[in-house]
C-alpha positions in Angstrom: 36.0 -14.1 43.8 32.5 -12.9 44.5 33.2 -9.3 43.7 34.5 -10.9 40.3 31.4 -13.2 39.8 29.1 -10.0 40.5 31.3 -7.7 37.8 31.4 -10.4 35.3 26.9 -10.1 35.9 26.8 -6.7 35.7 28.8 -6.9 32.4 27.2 -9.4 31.0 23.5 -7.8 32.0 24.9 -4.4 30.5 26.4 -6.1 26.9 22.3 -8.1 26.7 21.0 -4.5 27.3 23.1 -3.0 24.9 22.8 -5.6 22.2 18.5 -5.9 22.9 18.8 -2.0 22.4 20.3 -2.2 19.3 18.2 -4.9 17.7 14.7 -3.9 19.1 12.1 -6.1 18.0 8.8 -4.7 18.6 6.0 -6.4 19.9 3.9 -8.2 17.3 0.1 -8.1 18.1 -2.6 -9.3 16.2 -5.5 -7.3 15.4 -8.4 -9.7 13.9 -9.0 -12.4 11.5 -9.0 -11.4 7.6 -6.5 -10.8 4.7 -5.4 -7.9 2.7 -4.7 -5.0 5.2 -4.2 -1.5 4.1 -4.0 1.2 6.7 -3.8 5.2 6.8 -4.1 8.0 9.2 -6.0 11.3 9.2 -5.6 14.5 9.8 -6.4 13.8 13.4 -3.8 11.4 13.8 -6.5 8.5 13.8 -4.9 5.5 12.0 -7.9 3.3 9.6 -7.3 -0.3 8.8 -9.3 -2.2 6.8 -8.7 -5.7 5.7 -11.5 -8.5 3.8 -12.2 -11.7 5.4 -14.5 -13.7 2.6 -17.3 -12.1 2.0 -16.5 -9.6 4.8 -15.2 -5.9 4.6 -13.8 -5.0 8.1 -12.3 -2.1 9.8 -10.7 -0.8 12.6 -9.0 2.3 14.1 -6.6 3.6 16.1 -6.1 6.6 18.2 -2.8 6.1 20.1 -0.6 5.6 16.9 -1.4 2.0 16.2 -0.3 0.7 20.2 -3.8 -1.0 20.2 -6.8 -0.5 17.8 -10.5 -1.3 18.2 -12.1 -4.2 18.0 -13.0 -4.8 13.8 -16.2 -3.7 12.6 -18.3 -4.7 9.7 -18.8 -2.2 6.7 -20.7 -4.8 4.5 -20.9 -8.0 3.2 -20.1 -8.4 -0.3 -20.8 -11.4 -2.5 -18.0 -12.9 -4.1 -15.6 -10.1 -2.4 -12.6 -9.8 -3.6 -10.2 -10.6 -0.4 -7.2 -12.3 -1.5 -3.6 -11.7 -3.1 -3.3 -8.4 -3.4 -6.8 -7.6 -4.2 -8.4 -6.4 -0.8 -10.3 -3.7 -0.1 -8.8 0.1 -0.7 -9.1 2.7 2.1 -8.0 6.8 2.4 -8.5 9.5 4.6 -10.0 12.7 3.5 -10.5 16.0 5.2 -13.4 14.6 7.5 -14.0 11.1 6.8 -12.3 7.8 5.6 -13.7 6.0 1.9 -13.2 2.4 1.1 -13.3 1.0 -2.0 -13.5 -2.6 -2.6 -14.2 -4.7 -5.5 -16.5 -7.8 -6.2 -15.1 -10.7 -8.5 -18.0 -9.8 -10.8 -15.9 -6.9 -11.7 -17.4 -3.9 -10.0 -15.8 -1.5 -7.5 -17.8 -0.9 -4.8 -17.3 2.8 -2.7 -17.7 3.3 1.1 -18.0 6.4 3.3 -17.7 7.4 6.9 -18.0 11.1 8.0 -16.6 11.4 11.7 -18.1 8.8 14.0 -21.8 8.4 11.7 -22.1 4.7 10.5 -20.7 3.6 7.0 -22.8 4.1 4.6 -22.3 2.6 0.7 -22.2 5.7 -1.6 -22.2 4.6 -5.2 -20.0 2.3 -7.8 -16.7 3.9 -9.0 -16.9 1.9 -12.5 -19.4 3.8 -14.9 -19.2 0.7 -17.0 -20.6 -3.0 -15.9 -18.3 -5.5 -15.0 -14.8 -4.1 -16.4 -12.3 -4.4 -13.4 -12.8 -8.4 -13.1 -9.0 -8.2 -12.2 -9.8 -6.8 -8.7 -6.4 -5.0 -8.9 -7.0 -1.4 -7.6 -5.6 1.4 -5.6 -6.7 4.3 -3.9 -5.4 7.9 -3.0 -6.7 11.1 -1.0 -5.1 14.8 -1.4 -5.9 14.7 2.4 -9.1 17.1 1.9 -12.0 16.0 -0.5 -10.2 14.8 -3.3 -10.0 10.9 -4.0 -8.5 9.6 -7.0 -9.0 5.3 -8.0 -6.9 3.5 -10.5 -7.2 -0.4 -12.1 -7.0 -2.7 -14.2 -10.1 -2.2 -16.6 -10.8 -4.5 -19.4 -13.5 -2.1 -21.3 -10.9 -2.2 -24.1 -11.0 -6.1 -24.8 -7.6 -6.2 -22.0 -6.6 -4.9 -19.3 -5.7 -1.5 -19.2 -5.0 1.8 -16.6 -8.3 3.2 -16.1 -9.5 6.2 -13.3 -11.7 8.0 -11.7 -12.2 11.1 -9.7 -14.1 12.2 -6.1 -14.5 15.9 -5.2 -16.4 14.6 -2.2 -15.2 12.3 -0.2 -16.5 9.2 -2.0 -19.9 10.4 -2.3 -19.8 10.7 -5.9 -17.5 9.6 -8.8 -16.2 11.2 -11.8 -16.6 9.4 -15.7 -13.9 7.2 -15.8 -10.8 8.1 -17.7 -8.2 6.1 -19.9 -4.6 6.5 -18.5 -2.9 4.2 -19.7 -2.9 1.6 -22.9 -0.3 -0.3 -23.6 1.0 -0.2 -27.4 1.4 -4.2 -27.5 -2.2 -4.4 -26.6 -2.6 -4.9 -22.1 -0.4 -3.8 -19.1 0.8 -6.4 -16.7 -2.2 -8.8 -16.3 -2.3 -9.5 -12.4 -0.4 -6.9 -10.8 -1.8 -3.9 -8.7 -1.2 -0.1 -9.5 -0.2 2.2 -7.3 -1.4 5.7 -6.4 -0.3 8.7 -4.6 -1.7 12.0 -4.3 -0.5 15.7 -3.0 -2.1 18.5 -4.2 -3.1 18.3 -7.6 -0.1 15.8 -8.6 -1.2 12.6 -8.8 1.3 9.6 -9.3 0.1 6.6 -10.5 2.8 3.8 -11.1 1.9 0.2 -12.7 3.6 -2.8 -14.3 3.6 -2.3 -18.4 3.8 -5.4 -20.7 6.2 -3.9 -23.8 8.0 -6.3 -25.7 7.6 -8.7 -23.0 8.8 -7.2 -20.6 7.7 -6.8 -17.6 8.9 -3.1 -16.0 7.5 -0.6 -14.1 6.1 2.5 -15.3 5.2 5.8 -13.8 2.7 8.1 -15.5 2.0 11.7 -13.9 -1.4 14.5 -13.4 -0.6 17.9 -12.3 -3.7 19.2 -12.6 -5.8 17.0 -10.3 -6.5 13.9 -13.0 -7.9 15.9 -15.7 -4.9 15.3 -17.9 -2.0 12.8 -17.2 1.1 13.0 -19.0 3.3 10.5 -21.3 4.2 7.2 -19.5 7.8 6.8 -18.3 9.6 3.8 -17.6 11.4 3.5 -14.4 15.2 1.9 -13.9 17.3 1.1 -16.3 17.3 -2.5 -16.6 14.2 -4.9 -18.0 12.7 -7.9 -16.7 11.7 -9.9 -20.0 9.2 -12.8 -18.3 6.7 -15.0 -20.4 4.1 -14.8 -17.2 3.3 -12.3 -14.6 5.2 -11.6 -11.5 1.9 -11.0 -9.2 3.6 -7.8 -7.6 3.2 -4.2 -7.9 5.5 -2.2 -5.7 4.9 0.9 -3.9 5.3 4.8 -4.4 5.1 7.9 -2.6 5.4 12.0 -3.4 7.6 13.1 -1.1 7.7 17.0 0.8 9.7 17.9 -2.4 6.9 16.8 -4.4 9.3 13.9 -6.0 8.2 10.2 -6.4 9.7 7.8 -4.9 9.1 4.2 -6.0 10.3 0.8 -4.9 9.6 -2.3 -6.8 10.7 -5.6 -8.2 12.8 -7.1 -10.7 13.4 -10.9 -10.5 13.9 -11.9 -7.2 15.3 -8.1 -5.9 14.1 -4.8 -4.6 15.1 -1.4 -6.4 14.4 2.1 -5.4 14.4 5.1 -7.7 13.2 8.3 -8.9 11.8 9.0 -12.1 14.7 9.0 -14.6 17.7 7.6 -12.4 19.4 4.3 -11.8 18.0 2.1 -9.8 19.0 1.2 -6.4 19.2 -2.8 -5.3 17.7 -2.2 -1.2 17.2 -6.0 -1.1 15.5 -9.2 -2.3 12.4 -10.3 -1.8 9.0 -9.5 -3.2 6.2 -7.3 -2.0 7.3 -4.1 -1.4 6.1 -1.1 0.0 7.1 2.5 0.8 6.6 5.2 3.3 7.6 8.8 4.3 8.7 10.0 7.8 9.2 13.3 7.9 12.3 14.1 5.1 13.3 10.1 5.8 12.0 6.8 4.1 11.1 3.7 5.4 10.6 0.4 3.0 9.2 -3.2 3.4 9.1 -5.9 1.6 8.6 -9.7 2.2 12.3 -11.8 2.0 11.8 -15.6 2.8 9.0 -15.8 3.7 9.4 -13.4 6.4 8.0 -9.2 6.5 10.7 -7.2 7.1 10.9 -3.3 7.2 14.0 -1.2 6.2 14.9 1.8 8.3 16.5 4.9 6.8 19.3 4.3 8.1 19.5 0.9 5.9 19.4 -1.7 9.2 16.3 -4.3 8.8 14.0 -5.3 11.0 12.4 -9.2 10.6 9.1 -8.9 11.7 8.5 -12.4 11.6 6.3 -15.1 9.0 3.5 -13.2 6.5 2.9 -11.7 3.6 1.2 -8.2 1.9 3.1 -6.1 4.4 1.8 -1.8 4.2 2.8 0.9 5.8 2.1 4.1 7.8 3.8 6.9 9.4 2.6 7.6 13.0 4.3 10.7 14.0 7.9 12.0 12.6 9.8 8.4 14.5 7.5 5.9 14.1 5.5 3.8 11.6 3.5 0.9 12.1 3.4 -2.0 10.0 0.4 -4.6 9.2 0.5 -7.5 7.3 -1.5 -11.2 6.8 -0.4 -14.4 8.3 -2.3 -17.7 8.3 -5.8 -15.9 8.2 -4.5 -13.0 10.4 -4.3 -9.8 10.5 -0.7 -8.6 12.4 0.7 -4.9 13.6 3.9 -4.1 15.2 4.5 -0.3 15.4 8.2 0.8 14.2 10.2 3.0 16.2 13.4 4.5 13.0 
């Protein structure tokens, strides 16, 4: 009887194990107060977070693949920062430094730079024009040397439109700002954020277009480092006709092949695609991003209320209550995962 009591144990320990193993919820840590976190590592395999919190632009970093990061710092105080759905401070790595660029409800985009362990230091405005991105919607991408490239919503045309600008330095300086995008029914989506990747001298930015009413995605590409940008192309087959706005971008990324990869959303789901193929339902939900490890791709999006991230292999992981989640590869199995909850900044690093 005993030896049977101590059998049935040792099963029922190993089947727990086995089952805990398969599941593997990662430890969910919090990493300061604020909203709006976007993250992204260097060439140094230093991970940058920053997030707002009012008036407050704050960052931290991380040296041991997002286990633990510093305590936050402030880079400035901004009045009337903009801090809150989906328009938070922007942050990339470049070849020796990390830039943030952050915008003021006034309408301005504000740039930031650090070089190594020096102090930040506010290099300039982005906008060459006063008071244009009143939106706040903005995003932010690095060729991983010098090169920066900004894109938002710009309402120097009377509505909002895709506008751009260009850093050969880090953040130091920026470029005259460049039209992308106007839509031929007047404005793009009027309170959703663009996206941008870069790699090499492809830039990728992808944004929600207002045609006809609807409301789809678009993706419109550079191949020669922002100086020219091709024709616009929608992305998935299907439309979303809406008489309002969704309030959600979606995510992209150029791939090792040097393909995009988008994920977005469409009513209450979440579609992956390349340029000019079907889409592909992943989930439902809303706020979506994308990531790269290695050759694999992770997603995550926010379903019920709850962040969860989507492995390669297609298996989910629920993270738990929050919104905004973004993503980062840590090394070539891991990525970790921030997000806002309830005035919070949360991580949990992702093993795939």
């Amino acid at each position: 009887m005993v030896k049977t009591s101590i059998s049935l144990v040792a099963a029922l320990i190993s089947f727990v194990s086995f089952s805990n193993h398969k599941v593997s919820i990662p430890d969910v840590e919090v990493v300061g107060s604020g909203s709006v976190p976007q993250v992204v590592k260097d060439n140094h395999n230093t991970l940058h977070l920053v997030f707002g919190k009012g008036d407050s632009i704050l960052y931290a970093f991380s040296k041991n693949g997002g286990t633990t990061f510093c305590e936050p710092e402030l880079v400035d105080t901004v009045p009337q920062l903009f801090s809150f759905a989906m328009r938070g401070p922007q942050i990339s790595a470049t070849e020796n430094g990390v830039c943030i660029v952050a915008a003021t409800q006034q309408g301005n985009l504000l740039s930031y730079q650090k070089k190594g362990s020096e102090r930040w230091k506010k290099s300039g405005r982005v906008n060459d024009l006063d008071t244009v991105a009143k939106e706040g919607l903005l995003a932010l991408g690095s060729n991983g040397k010098q090169g920066l490239f900004a894109v938002w919503l710009d309402l120097r045309q009377g509505q909002n439109n895709i506008y751009g600008a260009q850093s050969v330095d880090g953040g130091r300086h920026w470029s005259k700002n460049k039209m992308i995008y106007t839509s031929p029914d007047g404005h793009v989506c009027e309170c959703c954020k663009p996206s941008v990747a870069v790699q090499g001298n492809h830039i990728a930015v992808m944004f929600r277009n207002w045609v006809g009413g609807n409301r789809n995605l678009y993706l419109i590409q550079s191949f020669d480092g922002g100086q020219t940008f091709q024709r616009a192309e929608k992305l998935g087959l299907g439309n979303w006709k809406l008489d309002g706005c969704p309030m959600d971008g979606g995510g992209l990324m150029i791939d090792p092949k040097d393909n995009v990869q988008t994920v977005w959303r469409r009513q209450d789901k979440i579609f992956a695609t390349q340029l000019g193929a079907a889409e592909q339902e992943i989930g439902a939900g809303r706020s979506c991003t994308i990531e790269a490890v290695k050759d694999k791709t992770v997603y995550a999006w926010v379903e019920g209320g709850d962040v969860v991230v989507r492995k390669p292999d297609g298996s989910k992981i629920n993270l738990g209550k929050g919104q905004l989640p973004a993503l980062q590869a840590t090394d070539e199995e891991k990525v970790v995962c921030v997000w806002e909850k309830e005035g919070q900044i949360l991580k949990a690093v992702v093993t795939i």
